[in-house]
C-alpha distance (Angstrom), angle and dihedral (degrees) to the residues before:
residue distance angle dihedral
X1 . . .
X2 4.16 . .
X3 4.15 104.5 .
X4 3.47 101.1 -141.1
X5 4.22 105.8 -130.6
X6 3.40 131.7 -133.3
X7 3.50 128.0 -94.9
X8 3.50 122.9 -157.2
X9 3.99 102.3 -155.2
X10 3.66 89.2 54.8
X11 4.02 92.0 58.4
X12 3.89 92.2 79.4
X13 3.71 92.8 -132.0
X14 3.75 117.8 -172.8
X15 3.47 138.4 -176.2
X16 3.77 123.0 -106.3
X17 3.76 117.8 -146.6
X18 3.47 90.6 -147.4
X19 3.78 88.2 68.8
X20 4.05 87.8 73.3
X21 3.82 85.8 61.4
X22 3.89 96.3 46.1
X23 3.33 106.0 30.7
X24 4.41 104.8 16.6
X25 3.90 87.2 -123.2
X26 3.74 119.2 136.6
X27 3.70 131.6 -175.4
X28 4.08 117.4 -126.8
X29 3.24 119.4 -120.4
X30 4.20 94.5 -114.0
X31 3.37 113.5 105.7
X32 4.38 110.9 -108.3
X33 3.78 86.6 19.3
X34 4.02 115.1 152.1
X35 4.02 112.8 -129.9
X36 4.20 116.5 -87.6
X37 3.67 115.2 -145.0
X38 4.27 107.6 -128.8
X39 3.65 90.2 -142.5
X40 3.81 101.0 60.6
X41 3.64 105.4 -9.3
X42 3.53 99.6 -119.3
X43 3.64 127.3 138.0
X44 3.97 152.4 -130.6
X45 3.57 131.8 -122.4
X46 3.38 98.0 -136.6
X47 3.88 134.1 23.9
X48 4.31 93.9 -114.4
X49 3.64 126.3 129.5
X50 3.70 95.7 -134.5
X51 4.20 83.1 62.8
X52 3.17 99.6 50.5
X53 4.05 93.2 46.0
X54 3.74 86.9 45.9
X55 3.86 90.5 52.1
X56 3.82 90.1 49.9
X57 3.56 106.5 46.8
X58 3.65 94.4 40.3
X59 4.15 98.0 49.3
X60 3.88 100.2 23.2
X61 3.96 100.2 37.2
X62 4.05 90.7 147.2
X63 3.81 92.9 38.4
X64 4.03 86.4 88.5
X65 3.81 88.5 47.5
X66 3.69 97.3 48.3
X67 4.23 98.7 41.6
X68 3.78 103.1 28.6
X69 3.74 108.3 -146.1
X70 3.74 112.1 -106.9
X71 3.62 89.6 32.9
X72 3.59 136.0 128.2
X73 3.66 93.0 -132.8
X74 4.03 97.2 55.2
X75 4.45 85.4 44.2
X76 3.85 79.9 58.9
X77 3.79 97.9 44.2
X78 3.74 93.5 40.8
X79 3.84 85.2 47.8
X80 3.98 86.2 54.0
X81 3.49 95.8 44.4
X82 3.41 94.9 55.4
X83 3.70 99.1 45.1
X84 3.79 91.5 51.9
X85 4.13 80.7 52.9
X86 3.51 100.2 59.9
X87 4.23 99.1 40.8
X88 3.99 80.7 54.3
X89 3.43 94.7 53.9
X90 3.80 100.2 35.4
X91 4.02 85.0 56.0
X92 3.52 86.1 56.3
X93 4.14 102.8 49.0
X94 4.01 83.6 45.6
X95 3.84 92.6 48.1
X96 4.47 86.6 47.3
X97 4.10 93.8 45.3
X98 3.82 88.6 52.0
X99 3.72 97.0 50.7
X100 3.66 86.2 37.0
X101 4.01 94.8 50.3
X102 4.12 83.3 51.5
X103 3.67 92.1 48.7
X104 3.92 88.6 56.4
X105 3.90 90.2 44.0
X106 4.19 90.3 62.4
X107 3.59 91.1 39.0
X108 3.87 90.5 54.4
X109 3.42 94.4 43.5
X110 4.19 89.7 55.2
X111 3.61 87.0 47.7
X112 3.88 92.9 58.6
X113 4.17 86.9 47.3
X114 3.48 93.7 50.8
X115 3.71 97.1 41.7
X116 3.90 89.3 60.0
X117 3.61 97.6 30.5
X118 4.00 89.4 -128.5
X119 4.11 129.0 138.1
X120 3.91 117.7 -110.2
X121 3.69 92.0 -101.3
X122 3.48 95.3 53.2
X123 4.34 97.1 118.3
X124 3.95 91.9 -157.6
X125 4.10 92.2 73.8
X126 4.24 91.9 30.9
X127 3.68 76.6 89.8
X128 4.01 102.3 54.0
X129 3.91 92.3 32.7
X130 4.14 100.3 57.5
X131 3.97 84.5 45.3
X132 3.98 86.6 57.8
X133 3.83 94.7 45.8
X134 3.96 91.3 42.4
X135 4.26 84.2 55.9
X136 3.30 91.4 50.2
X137 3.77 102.8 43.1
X138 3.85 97.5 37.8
């Protein structure tokens, strides 16, 4: 008899947001993204309370001690941690779009080339390739 084995995308798991509280995870915003930890943005395999507990009791074992839960002062840290979060990460998507926007640029511009079968210095096309790259980076 074949045991039929478990498979983890069809368990339906789903983030609680009273994990953030407990154990300072949050969930990013991405869809299929894994849960970050605030304090020192690692993550967990698998989206499971017991791994996220596990993570925070054996890395941040004074965390609890320091911010009390149901206290003001962890609200306030959580509140911290999480802003500091997001400006990371926004640097980061601006940083990608950038490079991607000049990625797009080059690729235009050996579209244009190719399309007239003409050598970068050729000044007829100069014209028709800068308009492409200034579409694509502006």
């Amino acid at each position: 008899m074949l045991s039929k084995k478990r498979k983890i995308d069809s368990e339906n798991r789903k983030f609680m947001n009273e994990w953030t509280e407990l154990y300072c995870f949050i969930l990013p915003e991405r869809v299929g993204d894994i849960p970050v930890c605030l304090i020192c943005n690692s993550t967990v395999a698998i989206i499971k309370s017991g791994n996220l507990k596990r993570h925070y009791e054996t890395t941040h074992k004074d965390f609890h001690t320091k911010f009390p839960p149901g206290s003001e002062v962890r609200e306030n840290k959580l509140h911290a941690c999480m802003l500091s979060y997001k400006n990371s990460t926004t640097t980061l998507i601006r940083c990608m779009s950038e490079q991607e926007k000049s990625t797009e640029a080059a690729m235009r511009v050996c579209w244009v080339l190719n399309k007239h079968q003409k050598p970068f210095s050729d000044s007829e096309i100069v014209k028709e390739y800068m308009l492409e790259v200034a579409t694509a980076l502006f």
